[in-house]
C-alpha positions in Angstrom: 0.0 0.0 0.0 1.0 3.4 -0.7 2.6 5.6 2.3 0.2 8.1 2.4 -3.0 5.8 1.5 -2.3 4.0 4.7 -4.4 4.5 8.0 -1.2 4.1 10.5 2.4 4.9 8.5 5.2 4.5 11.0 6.6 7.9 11.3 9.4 7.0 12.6 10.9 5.3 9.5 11.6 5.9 5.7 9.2 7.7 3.6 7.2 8.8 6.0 9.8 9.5 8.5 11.2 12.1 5.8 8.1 13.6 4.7 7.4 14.6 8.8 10.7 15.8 8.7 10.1 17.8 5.3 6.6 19.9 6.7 8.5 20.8 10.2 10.9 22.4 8.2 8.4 23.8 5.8 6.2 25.0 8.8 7.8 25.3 11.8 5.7 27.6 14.0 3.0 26.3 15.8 0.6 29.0 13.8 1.8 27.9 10.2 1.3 24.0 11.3 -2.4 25.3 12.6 -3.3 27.0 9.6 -2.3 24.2 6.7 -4.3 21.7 9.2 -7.1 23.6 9.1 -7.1 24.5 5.1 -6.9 20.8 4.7 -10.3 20.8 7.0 -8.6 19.1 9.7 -10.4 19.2 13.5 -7.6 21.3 14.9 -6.4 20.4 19.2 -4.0 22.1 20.5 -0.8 20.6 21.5 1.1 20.8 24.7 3.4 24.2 25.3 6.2 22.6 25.3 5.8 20.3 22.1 8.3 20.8 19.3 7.1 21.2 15.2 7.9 17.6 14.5 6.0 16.4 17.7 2.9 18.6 16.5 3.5 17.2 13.3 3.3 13.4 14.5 0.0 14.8 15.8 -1.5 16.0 13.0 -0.4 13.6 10.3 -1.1 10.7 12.7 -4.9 12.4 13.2 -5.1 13.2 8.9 -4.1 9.6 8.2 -6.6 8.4 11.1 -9.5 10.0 9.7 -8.8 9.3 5.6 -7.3 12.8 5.3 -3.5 12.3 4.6 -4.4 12.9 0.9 -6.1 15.9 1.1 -3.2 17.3 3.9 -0.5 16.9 1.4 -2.3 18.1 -1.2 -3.2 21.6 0.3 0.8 21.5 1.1 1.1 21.3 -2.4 -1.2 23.8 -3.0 0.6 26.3 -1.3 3.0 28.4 -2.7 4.3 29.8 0.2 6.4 26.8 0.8 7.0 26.0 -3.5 10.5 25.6 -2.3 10.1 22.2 -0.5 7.3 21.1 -3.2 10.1 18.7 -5.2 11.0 17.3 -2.3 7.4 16.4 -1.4 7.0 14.8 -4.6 9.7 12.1 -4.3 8.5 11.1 -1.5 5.1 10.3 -3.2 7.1 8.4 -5.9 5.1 6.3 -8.2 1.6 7.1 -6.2 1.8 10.6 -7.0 -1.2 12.5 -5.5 -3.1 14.5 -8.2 -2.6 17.9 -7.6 -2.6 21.3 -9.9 0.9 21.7 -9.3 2.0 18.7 -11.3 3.2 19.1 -14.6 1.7 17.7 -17.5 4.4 15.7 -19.8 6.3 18.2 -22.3 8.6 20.6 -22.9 7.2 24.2 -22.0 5.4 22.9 -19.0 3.0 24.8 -16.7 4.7 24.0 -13.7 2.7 26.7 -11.2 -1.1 27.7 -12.7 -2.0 29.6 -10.3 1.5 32.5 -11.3 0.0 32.6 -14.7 1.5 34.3 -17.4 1.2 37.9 -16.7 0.8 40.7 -19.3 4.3 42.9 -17.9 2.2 46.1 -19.3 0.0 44.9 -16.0 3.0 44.7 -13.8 4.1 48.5 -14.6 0.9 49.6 -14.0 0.6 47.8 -10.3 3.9 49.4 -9.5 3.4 52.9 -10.6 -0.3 53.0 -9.4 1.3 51.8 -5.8 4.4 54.3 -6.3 1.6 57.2 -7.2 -0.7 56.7 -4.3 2.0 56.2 -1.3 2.5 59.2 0.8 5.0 59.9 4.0 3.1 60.6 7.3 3.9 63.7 8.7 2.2 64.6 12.8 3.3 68.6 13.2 6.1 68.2 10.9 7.6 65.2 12.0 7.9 61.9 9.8 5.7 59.4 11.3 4.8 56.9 9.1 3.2 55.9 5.7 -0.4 56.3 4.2 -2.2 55.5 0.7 -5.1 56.8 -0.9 -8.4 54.8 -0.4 -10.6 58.1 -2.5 -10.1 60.7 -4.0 -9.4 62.7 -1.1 -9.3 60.0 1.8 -6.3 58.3 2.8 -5.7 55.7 5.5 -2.7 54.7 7.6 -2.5 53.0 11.0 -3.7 54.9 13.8 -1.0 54.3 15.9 1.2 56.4 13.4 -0.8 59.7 14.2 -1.4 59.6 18.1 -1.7 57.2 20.6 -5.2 57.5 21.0 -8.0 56.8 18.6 -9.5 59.4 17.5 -6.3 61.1 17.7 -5.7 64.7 19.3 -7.5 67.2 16.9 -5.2 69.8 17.5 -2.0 68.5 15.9 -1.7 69.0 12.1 -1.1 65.8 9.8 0.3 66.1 6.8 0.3 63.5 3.5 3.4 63.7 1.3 3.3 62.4 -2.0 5.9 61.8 -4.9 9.2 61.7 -2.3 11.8 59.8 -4.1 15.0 59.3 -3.8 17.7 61.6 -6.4 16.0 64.8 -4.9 18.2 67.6 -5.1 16.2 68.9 -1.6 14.6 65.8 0.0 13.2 67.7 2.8 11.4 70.2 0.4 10.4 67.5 -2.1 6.8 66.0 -2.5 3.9 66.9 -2.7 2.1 68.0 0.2 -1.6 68.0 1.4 -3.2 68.6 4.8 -5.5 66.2 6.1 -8.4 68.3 7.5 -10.5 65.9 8.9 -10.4 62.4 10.9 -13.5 60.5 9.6 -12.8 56.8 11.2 -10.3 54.6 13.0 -9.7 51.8 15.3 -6.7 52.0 17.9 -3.6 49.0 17.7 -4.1 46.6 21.0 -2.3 47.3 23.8 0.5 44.5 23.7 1.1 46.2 20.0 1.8 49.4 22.1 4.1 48.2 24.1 6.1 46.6 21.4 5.3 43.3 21.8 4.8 40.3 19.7 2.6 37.5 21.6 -0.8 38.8 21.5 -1.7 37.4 18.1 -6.1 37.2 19.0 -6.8 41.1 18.2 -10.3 41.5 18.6 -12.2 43.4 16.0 -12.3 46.7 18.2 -8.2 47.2 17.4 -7.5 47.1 13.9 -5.4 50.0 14.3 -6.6 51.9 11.4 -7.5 56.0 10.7 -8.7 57.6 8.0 -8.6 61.3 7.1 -9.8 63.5 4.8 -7.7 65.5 2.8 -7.6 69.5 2.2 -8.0 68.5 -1.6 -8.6 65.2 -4.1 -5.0 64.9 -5.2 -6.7 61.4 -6.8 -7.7 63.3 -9.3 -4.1 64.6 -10.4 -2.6 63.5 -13.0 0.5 65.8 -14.3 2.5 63.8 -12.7 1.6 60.9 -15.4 2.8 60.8 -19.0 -0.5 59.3 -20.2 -2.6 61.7 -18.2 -4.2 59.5 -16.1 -5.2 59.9 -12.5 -3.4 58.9 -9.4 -6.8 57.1 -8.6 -7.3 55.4 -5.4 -7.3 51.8 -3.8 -10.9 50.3 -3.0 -11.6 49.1 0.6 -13.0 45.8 0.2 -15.4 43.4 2.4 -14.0 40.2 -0.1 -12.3 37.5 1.5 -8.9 37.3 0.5 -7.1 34.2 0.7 -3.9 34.8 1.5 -2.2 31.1 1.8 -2.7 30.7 -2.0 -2.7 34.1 -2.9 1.4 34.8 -3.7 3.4 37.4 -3.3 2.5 41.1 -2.1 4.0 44.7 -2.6 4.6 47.5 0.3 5.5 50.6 -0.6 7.1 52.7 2.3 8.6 55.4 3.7 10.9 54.0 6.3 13.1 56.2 8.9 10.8 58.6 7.4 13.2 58.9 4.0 12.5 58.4 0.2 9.6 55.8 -0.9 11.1 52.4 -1.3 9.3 49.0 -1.8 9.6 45.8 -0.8 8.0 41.8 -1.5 6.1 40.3 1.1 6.1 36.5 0.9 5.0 33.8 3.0 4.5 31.4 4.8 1.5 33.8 5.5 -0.7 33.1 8.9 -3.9 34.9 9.8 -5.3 34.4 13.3 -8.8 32.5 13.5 -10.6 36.3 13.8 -9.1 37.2 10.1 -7.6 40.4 12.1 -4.3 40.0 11.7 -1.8 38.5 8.9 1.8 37.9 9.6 4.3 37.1 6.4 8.4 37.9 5.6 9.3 41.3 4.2 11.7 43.9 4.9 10.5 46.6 6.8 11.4 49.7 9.1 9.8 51.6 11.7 8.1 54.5 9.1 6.6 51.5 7.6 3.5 51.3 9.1 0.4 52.6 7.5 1.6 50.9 4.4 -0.4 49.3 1.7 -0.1 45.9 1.4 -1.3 45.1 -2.6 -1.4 41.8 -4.2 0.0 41.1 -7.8 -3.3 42.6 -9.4 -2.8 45.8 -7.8 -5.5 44.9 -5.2 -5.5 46.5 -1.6 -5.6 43.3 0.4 -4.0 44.2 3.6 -2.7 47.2 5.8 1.2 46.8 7.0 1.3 48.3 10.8 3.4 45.9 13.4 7.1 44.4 12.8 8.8 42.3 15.0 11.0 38.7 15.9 11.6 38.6 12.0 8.5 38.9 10.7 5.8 41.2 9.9 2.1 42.0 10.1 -0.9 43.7 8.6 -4.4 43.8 9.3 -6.6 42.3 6.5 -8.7 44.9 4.6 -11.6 43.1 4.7 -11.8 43.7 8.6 -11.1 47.0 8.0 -14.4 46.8 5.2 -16.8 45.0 7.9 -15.9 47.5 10.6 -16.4 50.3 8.9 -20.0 49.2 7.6 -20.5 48.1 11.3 -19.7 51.8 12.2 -21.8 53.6 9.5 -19.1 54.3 7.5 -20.0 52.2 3.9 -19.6 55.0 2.2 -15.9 55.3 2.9 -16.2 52.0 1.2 -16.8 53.7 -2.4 -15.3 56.8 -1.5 -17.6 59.3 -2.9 -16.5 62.9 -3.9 -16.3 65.3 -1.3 -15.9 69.4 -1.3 -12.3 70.3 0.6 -12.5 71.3 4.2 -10.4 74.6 5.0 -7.5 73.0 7.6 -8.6 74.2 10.9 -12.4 73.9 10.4 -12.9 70.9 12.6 -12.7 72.8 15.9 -15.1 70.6 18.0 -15.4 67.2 18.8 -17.6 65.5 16.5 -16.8 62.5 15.6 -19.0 59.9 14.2 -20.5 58.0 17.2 -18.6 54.4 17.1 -21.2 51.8 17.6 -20.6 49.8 20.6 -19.9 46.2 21.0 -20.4 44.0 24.1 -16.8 44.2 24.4 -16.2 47.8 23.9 -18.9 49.3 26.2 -18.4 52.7 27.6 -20.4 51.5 31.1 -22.3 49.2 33.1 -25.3 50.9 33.2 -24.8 54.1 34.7 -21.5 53.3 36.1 -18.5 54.4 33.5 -15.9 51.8 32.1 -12.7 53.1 31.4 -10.0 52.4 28.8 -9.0 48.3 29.7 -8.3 48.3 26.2 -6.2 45.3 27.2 -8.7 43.3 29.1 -11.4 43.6 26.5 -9.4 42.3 23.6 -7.9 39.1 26.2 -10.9 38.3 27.1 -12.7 38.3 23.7 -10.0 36.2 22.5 -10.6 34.0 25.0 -14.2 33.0 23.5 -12.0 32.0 20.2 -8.3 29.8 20.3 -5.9 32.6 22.3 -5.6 31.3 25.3 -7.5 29.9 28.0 -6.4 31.6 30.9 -5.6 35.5 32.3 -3.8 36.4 34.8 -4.8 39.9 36.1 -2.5 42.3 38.5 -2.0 45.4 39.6 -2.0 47.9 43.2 -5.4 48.0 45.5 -7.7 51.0 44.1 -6.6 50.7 40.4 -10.1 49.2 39.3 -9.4 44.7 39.4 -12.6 44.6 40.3 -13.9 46.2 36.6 -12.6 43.1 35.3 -15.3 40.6 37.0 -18.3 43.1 36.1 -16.7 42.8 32.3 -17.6 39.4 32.3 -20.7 40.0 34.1 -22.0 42.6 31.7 -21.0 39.5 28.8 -22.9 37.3 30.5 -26.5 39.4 30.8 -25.8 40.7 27.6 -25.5 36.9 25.9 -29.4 36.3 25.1 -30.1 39.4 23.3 -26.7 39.6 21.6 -26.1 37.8 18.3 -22.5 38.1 18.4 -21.7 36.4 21.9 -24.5 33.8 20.9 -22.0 32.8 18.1 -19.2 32.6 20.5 -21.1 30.8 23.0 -24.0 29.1 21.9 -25.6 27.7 25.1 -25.0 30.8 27.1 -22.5 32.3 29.5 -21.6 31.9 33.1 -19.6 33.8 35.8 -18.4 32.5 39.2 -16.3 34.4 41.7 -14.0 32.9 43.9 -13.1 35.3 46.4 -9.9 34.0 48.5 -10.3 36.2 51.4 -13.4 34.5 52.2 -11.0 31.5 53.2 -8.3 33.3 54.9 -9.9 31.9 58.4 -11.0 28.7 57.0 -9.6 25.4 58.9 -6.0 24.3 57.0 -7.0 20.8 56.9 -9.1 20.3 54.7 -9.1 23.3 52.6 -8.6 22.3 49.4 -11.6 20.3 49.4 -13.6 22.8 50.5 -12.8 25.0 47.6 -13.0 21.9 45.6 -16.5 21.3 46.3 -17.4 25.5 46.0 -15.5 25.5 42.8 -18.0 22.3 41.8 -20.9 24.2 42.9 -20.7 27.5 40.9 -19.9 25.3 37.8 -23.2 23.6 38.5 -21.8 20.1 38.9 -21.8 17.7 41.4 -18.9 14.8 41.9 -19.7 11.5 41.8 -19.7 9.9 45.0 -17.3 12.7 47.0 -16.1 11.8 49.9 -15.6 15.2 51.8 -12.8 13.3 53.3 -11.1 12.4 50.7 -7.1 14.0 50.9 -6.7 16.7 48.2 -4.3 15.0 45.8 -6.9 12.7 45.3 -9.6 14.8 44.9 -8.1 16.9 42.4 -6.9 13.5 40.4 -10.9 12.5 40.5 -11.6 15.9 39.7 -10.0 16.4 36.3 -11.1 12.9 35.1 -14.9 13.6 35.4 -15.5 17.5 35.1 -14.5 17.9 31.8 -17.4 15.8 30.8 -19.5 17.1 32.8 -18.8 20.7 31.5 -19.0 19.2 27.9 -22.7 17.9 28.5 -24.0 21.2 29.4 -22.2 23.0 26.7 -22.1 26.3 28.6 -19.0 28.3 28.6 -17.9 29.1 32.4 -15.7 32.2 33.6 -14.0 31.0 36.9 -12.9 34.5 38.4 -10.3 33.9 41.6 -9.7 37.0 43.6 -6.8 38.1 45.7 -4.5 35.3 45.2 -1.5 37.2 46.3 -3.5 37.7 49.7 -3.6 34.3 50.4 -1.0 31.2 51.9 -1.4 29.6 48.7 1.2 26.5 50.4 -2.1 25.7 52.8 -3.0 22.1 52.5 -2.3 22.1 48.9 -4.6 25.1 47.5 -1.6 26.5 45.4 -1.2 22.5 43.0 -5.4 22.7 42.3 -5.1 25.8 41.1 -2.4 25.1 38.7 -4.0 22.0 38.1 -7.2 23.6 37.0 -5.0 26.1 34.2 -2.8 22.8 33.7 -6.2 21.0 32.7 -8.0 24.0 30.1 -4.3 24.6 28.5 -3.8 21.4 27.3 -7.3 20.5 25.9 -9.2 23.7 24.7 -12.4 22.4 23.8 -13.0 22.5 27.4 -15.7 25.0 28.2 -14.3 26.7 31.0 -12.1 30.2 31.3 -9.8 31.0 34.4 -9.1 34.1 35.5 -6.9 34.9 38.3 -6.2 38.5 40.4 -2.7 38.4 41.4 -2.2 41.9 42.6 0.9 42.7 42.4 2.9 39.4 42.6 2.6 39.0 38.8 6.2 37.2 38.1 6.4 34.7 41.3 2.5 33.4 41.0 1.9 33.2 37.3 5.4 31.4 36.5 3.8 28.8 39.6 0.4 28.7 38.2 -0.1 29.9 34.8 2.8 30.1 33.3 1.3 30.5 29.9 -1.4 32.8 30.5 -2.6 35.8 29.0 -1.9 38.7 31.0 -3.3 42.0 31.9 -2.0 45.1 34.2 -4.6 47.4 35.3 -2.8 51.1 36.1 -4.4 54.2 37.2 -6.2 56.0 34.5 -4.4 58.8 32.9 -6.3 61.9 32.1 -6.0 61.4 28.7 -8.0 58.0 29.1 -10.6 60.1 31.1 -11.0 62.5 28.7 -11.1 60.0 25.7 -13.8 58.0 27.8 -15.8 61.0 28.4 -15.4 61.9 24.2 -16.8 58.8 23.1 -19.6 58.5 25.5 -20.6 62.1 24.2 -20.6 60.9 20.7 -22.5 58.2 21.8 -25.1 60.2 22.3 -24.9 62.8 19.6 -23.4 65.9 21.7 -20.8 67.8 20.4 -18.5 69.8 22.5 -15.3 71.7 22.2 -11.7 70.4 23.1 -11.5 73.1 25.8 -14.6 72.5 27.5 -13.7 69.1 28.0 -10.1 69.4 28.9 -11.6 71.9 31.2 -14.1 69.9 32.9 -11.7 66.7 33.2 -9.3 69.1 35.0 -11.7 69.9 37.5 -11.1 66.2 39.0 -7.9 64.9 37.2 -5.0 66.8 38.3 -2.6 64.2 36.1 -0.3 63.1 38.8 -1.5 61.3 41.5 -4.6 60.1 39.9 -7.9 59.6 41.2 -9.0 56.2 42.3 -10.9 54.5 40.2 -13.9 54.2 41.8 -13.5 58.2 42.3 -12.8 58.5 38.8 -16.0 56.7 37.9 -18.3 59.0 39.9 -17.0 62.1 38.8 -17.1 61.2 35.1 -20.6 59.9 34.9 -21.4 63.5 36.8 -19.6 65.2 34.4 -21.1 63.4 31.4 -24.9 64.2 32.8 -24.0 68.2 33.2 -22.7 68.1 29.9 -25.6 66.3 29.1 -28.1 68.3 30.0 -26.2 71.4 28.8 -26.2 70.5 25.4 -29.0 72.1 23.2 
């Protein structure tokens, strides 16, 4: 029988020995092995932390030749161009049963050897690049290089938000600037260009906060941070076209809600401004990876900071992706069509077609007026009256938490700073579930939150303890254990525990939020309290179909407690709130509901309560804003 035809190869020897070997070099990331599986419409399950790419290859060939699947796995490998390199290889392995694939050959001379390049017109290839070259412009914020934009209109363009400000919408008073036609050879390359103020910010999303901070492990961004803005422009500079020998129009790329596959789809152009110099332009290539929410693309390129805001546009000059992140050798972009469905979720289709627009004089948008952002369960401004503020952080953890990143977060921070926001988060998800479409598709049988408070158990007996918080732990979750003895020693217990409560959870199908407060408070070492814990984020980590989340306060003992109990956890710092975060909290909720007021009225109001340095607590914080919010409120005409 044929190697691959066969429901157990032995992967440990010959053929099939080399063609594991062969895909953990091709894909050798955990994401890249994740995303072939699933194109070849494999179940996907997790493997352990700790397990290497031929290990999670064992897995998932041993699984694909299980189920029948080995063909279609290697064909999708085939398939994908990303990895042509390794693609002869493949083939010898398959010797005389060769799967039937589009990349074979048929017999001949002048073969098509790849279908899918084509054979490309090169009159097409000049006009991708110039059209690109035409509608790239350096990012100026008050003068200063910042980044790169493109033209999505005839007087829009759009770059990532983080490139003008770090909040979204960004500070109105600060003048940005889009320079167009810098190239290199200018005699004066500061003076060079051509140069149009953007007058007005119509729409934008900001980057998530592990972004901010540099950082390359937070993969999940939720829908809410697609770190994008758009601006309108003092003038339609589409339109020009002296700069052109034909005569034809810069024109503009179209923001698009189609799906764009980018496994199959080859390789993609950025033109940049990076350091802030002369445009230059690069190749993107794969392997390419895009996280299960389609929010995010990773792929090879070479890029510097000034990059971001780049367009990302595939051989047919399409706009398929905005460049914004760079990091650990490799590069990301958010997928336009995220970009496309959040913008129609906002109210803003139009920006989709870009229609013509009469030029706003710079300085005209004096007030705050911003087109009210409609709010998702995860991106509310309060719970009920009471304000939520910022956790920009928290929201997109714990929304990534309802899909494949991660399956526990570990919260910390000082007493006062607002820990406590974090439970009524998942209490607001929770009561919001049965008249919310979008957490119904995230968790179809509903959602539940238990507390765990430790300081409740600070007097409790030693001996003893552990099953006590055993048996509470079983009770929130709704489950009883099968013959319990009350008894029983701990280890036990806990062994009992994790054989039957998975089911258990299974049958009801309803996904549980176990929320364990003040960790750091509590003698962790007593009779054994610290190993369930870590047993119960040991258990969810290594199978994530399990329907349950943990998430645990550690105050301010971050390093020491999750490295004991979580060491893979998600994590989130809660920090005083900032008085720009106040005042950006207090903007949106105004939009919200339709009231525009100026820049000083608000600064002055927030000032009244927010002196910047020591802030307020955030309980403090909370009262005074919603006050302020109902004056201005009522003041409005």
């Amino acid at each position: 029988m044929t190697w691959w035809l066969d429901p157990a190869p032995d992967w440990s020897d010959g053929e099939p020995r080399r063609a594991l070997e062969l895909l953990a070099h091709a894909y050798d990331e955990r994401p890249a092995i994740e995303a072939i599986a699933r194109a070849a419409d494999l179940a996907w399950r997790a493997p352990a932390a700790e397990a290497t790419a031929p290990e999670t290859w064992r897995d998932v060939l041993t699984a694909a030749a299980r189920a029948g699947m080995l063909n279609n796995l290697l064909t999708t490998v085939l398939a994908d161009r990303s990895v042509a390199v390794f693609h002869h290889l493949l083939r010898e392995l398959l010797g005389a049963g060769r799967l039937e694939s589009l990349d074979e050959p048929p017999d001949g001379l002048q073969a098509v050897t790849d279908p899918r390049g084509g054979l490309r017109d090169p009159r097409e290839i000049e006009r991708v690049l110039a059209d690109a070259r035409r509608r790239t412009a350096l990012i100026e914020v008050d003068g200063v290089p910042s980044g790169t934009g493109f033209l999505i209109g005839r007087d829009l363009i759009m770059t990532a938000a983080h490139v003008v400000g770090r909040t979204c919408p960004p500070s109105l008073t600060q003048q940005v600037t889009a320079v167009f036609d810098r190239y290199a050879g200018s005699t004066a390359p500061v003076d060079s260009g051509v140069r149009v103020a953007a007058v007005q910010w119509l729409a934008g999303r900001p980057p998530t906060q592990a972004e901010r901070e540099g950082r390359y492990d937070d993969f999940a961004a939720a829908p809410g941070f697609l770190d994008y803005a758009i601006y309108r422009l003092a003038r339609a500079i589409g339109d020009d076209a002296a700069d052109d020998p034909l005569g034809r129009p810069r024109g503009f790329y179209v923001v698009s809600d189609t799906t764009y596959d980018f496994v199959t789809g080859g390789e993609l152009t950025i033109h940049q401004h990076p350091l802030g110099e002369a445009q230059a332009m690069t190749k993107v290539r794969g392997a390419f990876l895009v996280n299960d929410r389609r929010t995010r693309v990773r792929y090879h390129g070479n890029t510097l900071p000034g990059s971001s805001g780049s367009a990302c546009v595939d051989e047919r000059g399409r706009l398929v992706a905005l460049h914004h992140f760079a990091a650990q050798k490799r590069n990301q972009g958010v997928p336009i069509r995220a970009i496309a469905l959040d913008l129609i979720a906002q109210g803003h289709a139009a920006l989709l077609v870009a229609p013509p627009a009469a030029p706003v004089a710079p300085g005209a948008a004096a007030a705050v007026a911003a087109r009210p952002v409609r709010p998702t369960p995860f991106s509310t401004l309060a719970f009920g009256p009471k304000p939520f503020v910022n956790r920009e952080n928290l929201r997109a953890q714990i929304e990534g938490m309802f899909g494949g990143s991660g399956r526990v977060l570990v919260i910390e921070g000082a007493t006062g700073v607002g820990k406590s926001y974090s439970y009524q988060l998942l209490t607001h998800l929770a009561a919001e579930h049965p008249r919310c479409r979008e957490l119904q598709a995230l968790a179809s049988r509903g959602i539940r939150t238990h507390e765990l408070d430790l300081d409740g158990y600070a007097s409790a007996p030693t001996e003893g303890l552990c099953q006590t918080l055993i048996s509470d732990i079983l009770l929130r979750l709704g489950v009883v254990a099968p013959n319990q003895d009350r008894n029983a020693q701990a280890a036990h217990s806990f062994a009992e525990l994790t054989r039957w409560l998975p089911t258990q959870l299974h049958a009801g199908g309803v996904l549980h939020w176990l929320f364990i407060d003040n960790l750091d408070r509590f003698a962790l070492e007593r009779d054994g309290v610290k190993d369930l814990i870590a047993g119960l984020s040991n258990m969810i980590e290594k199978d994530y179909s399990i329907p349950l989340r943990l998430v645990l306060v550690v105050g301010d003992k971050r390093a020491q407690l999750q490295k004991e109990l979580a060491r893979w956890a998600k994590r989130d710092t809660v920090e005083s709130l900032s008085r720009a975060e106040a005042e950006r909290w207090l903007r949106n909720s105004l939009a919200a509901r339709g009231i525009t007021v100026t820049d000083a009225t608000l600064r002055e109001r927030i000032a009244r309560f927010h002196p910047g340095t020591p802030a307020p607590s955030a309980e403090t914080l909370a009262i005074e804003l919603a006050d302020v919010l109902d004056e201005l409120a009522r003041a409005a005409p």
